[in-house]
N, C-alpha and C positions, 0 to 999 in steps of 0.2 A: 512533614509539610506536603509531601508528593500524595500521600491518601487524604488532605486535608483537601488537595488540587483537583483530586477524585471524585473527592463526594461533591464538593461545589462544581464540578461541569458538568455529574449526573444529575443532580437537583434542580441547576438551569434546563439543561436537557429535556428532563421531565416535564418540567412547566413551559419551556417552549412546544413541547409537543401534544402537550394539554388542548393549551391553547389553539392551535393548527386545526387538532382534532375540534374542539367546540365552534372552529370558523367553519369547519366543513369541507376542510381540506384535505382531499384524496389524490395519491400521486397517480398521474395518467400510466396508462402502458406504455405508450412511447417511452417517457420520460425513463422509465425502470427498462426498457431495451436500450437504452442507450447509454443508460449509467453500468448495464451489463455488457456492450459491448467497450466501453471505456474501461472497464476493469480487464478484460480478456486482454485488450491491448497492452495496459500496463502490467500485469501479469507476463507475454511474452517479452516486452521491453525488459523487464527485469532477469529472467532465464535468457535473454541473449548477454546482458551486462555481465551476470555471473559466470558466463559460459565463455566470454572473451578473458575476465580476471583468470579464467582456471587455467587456460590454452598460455595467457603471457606469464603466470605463474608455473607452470610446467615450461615452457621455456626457459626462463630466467636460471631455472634448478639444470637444466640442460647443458645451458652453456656457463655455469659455473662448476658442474661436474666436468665439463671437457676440457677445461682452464686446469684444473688440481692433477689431471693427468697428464 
């Protein structure tokens, strides 16, 4: 079912962007600087999320090693 879900959102895909192209729609440069600094953001918002889970998980092991001793 999930590669059935596959092809039918590349197929739309496709033909939506078919269509886009034959309207004569081209994404501006702004537009592509700013969906590139929105990924840069998201990208470090994520390395900060995973960098606080490692810090409270190295914690947690910390003081459950200091408990068994």
């Amino acid at each position: 079912m999930q590669s059935q879900d596959a092809e039918a959102f590349l197929r739309d895909y496709a033909e939506s962007h078919k269509k886009l192209s034959e309207l004569g729609f081209t994404p501006n440069s702004t537009s592509l600087k700013t969906t590139a600094k929105y990924r840069t953001i998201l990208a470090q918002e994520a390395v900060g999320v995973a960098l606080a889970a490692v810090v409270m998980s190295l914690g947690y092991l910390y003081e459950a090693h200091n408990r068994t001793k």
